[in-house]
C-alpha positions as CSV (number, residue, x, y, z in Angstrom):
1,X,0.0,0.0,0.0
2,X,1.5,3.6,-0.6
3,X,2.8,4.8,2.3
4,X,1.2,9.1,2.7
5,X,2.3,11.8,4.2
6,X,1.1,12.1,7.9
7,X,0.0,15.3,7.1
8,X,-2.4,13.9,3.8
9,X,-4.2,11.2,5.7
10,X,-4.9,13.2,9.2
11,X,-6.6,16.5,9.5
12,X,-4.8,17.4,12.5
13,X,-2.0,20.3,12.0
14,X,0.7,22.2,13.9
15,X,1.2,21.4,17.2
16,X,-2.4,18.9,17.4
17,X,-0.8,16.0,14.8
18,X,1.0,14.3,17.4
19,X,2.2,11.5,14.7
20,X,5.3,11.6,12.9
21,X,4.6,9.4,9.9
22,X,2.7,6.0,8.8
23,X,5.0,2.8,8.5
24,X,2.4,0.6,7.2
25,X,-0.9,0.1,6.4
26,X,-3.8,-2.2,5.0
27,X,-7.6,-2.8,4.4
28,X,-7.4,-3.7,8.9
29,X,-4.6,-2.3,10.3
30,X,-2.2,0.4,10.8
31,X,1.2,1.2,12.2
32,X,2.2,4.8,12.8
33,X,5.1,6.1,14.3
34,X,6.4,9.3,16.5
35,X,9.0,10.4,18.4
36,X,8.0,12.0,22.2
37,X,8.9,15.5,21.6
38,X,10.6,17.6,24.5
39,X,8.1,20.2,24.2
40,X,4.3,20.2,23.1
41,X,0.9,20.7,24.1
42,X,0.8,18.0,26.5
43,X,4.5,17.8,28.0
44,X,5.3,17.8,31.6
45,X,9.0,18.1,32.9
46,X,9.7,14.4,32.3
47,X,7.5,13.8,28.8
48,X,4.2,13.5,27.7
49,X,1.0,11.8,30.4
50,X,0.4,8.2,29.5
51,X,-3.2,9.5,29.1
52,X,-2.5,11.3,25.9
53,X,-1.8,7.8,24.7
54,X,-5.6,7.8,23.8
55,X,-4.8,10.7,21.6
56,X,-2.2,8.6,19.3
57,X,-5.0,5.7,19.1
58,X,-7.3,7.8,17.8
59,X,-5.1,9.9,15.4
60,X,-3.6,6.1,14.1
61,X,-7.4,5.3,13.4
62,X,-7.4,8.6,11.7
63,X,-4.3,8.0,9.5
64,X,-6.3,4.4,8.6
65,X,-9.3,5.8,7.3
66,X,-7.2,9.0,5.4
67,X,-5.1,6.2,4.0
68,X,-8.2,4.4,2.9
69,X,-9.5,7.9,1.4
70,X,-6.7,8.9,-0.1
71,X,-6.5,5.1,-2.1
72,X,-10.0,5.8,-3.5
73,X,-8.9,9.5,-4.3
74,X,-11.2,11.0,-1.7
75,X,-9.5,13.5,0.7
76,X,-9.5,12.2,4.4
77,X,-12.7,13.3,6.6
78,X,-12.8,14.1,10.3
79,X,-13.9,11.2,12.7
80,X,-14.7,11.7,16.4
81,X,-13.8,9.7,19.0
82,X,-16.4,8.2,20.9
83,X,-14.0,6.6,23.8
84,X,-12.3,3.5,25.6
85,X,-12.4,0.4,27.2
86,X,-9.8,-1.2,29.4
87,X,-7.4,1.7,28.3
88,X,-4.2,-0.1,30.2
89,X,-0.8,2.1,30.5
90,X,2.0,0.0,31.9
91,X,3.9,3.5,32.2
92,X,3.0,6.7,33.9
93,X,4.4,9.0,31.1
94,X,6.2,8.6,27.9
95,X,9.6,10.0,28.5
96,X,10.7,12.7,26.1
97,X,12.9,11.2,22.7
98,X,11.1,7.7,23.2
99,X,9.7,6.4,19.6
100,X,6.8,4.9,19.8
101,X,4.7,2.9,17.3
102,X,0.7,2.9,17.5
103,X,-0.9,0.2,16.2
104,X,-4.5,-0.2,15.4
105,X,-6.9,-3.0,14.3
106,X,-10.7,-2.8,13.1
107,X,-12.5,-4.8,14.8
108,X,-15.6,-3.8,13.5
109,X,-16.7,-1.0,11.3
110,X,-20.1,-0.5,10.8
111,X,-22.2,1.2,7.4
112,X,-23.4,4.0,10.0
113,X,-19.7,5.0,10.9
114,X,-19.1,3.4,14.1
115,X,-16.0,1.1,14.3
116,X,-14.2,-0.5,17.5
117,X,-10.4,-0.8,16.8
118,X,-7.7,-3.0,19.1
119,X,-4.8,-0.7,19.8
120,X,-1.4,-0.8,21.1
121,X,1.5,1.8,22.1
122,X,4.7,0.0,22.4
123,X,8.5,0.6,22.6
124,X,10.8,-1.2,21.0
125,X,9.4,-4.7,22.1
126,X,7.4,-3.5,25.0
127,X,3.7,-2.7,24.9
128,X,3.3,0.2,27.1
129,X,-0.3,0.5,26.4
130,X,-3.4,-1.1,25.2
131,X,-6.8,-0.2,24.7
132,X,-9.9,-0.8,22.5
133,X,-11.0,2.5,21.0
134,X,-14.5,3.3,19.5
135,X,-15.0,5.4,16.7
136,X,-17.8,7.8,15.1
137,X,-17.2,8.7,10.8
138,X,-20.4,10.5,9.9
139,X,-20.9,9.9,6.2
140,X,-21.0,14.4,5.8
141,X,-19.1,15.5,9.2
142,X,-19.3,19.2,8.1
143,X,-23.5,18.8,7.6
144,X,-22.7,16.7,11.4
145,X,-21.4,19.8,12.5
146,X,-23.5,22.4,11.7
147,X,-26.2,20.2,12.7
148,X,-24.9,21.4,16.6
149,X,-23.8,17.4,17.0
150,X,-20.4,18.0,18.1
């Protein structure tokens, strides 16, 4: 599969794309990668919450589905998400200059939008966290918006 730009599969920009770059994708899965920066929006004095870990699920999910667009020549589309269960950090931070690689695996993926992925965060061959993230895709998310739904 082609391998895009972070910043042409997820609308995120400037300082809110937290992602570095996709390392693989396919019709189920994603790997994305990043590197914890020293400074950000979400840094404390020792790195980045474990928390925000949530955050680089749900922008992988993002880079999935903007992959996916950007195959069938459609640009990417925001997607909300909806939350977590058993969100499961084996670390209380990430410490600044880690690289970390978020993976994420549909589950399920409804017609309406909704999907459930399987995601990890790990480090080299650690898996800091896990978690299994739900997902919302409305089929117009500007006509979603304006609708007052967000």
């Amino acid at each position: 599969m082609t391998l895009y730009p972070i910043e042409d599969v997820v609308p995120h920009r400037g300082s809110a794309l937290l992602l570095d770059q996709v390392l693989r994708w396919d019709e189920d899965s994603i790997d994305a990668a990043l590197v914890v920066p020293a400074a950000g929006l979400f840094n404390e004095a020792a790195g980045v919450p474990a928390w925000i870990g949530i955050e680089y699920m749900a922008q992988a999910i993002a880079a999935w589905a903007g992959c996916r667009a950007r195959r069938d020549g459609r640009p990417p589309q925001i997607g909300f998400l909806l939350g977590s269960r058993r969100y499961s950090s084996q670390v209380p931070l990430f410490p600044a200059g880690t690289a970390l690689v978020v993976h994420a695996r549909r589950e399920l993926m409804g017609d309406n939008g909704l999907g459930l992925f399987a995601c990890r965060i790990t480090a080299g061959s650690e898996t800091w966290v896990d978690a299994n993230v739900s997902v919302y895709e409305p089929d117009d998310a500007q006509a979603y918006l304006e609708r007052g739904n967000a």
